[in-house]
C-alpha positions as CSV (number, residue, x, y, z in Angstrom):
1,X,-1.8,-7.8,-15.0
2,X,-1.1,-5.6,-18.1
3,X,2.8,-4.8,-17.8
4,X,4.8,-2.2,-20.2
5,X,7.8,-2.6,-22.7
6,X,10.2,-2.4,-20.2
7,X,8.4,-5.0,-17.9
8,X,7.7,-2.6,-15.0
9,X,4.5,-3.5,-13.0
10,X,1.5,-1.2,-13.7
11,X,1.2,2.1,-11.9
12,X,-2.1,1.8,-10.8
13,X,-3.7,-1.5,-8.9
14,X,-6.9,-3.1,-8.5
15,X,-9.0,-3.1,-5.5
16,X,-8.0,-6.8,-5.5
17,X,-4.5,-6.1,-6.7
18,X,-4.1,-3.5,-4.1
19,X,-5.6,-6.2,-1.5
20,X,-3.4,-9.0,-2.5
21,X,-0.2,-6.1,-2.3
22,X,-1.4,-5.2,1.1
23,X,-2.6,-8.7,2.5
24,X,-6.1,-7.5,3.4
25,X,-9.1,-9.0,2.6
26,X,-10.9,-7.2,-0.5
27,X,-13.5,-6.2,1.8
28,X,-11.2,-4.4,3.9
29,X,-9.6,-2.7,1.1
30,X,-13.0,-1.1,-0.1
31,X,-14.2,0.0,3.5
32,X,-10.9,1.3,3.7
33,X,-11.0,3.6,0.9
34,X,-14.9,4.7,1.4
35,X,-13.6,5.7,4.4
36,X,-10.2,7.5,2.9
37,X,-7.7,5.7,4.9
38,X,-6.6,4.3,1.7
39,X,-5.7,6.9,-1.0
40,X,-7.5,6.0,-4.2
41,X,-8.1,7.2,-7.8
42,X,-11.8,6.8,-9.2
43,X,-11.6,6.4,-12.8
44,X,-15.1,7.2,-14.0
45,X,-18.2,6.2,-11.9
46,X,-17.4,2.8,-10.5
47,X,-14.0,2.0,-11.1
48,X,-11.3,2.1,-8.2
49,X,-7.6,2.3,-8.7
50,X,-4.6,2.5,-6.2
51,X,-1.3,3.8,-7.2
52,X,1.5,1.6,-5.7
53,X,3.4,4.4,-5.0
54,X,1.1,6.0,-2.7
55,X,0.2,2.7,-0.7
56,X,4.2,2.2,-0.4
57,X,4.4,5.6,1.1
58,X,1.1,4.7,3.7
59,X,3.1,1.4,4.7
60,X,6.1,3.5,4.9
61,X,4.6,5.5,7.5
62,X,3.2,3.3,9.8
63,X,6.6,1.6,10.5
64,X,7.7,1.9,13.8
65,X,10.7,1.2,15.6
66,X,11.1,-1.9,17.9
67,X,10.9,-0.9,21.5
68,X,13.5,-3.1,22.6
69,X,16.1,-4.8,20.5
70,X,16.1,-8.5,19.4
71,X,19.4,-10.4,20.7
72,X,21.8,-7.8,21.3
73,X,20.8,-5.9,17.9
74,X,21.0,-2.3,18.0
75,X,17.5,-0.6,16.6
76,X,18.2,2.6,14.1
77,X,17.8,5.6,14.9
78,X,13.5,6.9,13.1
79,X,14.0,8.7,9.7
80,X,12.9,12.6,10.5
């Protein structure tokens, strides 16, 4: 992985990056984005790129809150 001067991580991923970030299959990731449940970024004819960003936003999304609480915790109240 190419990293910058100031040692950030790249902006934009790999199909096998972005499946490795994930913890999907590589297969997965691909079927994924031909079916544009995974945002992507096609850089020329063949190549497929994922910005971090956006897959950190599509994780954020999905989270939902616990229906019940684990011992006694209390569960927060959804962002809205």
């Amino acid at each position: 992985m190419r990293r910058t001067e100031n040692h950030a991580p790249p902006p934009l991923l790999t199909p096998a990056e972005c499946a490795d970030y994930l913890g999907f299959t590589l297969s997965t990731v691909y079927t994924m984005a031909s079916r544009r449940q995974l945002p992507s970024v096609k850089i020329g004819k063949r190549s497929l790129r994922f910005r971090r960003s956006d897959l950190d936003a599509l994780v954020k999304a999905g989270l939902r809150p616990a229906l019940r609480p684990l011992n006694g915790q209390t569960t927060p109240e959804p962002e809205r």
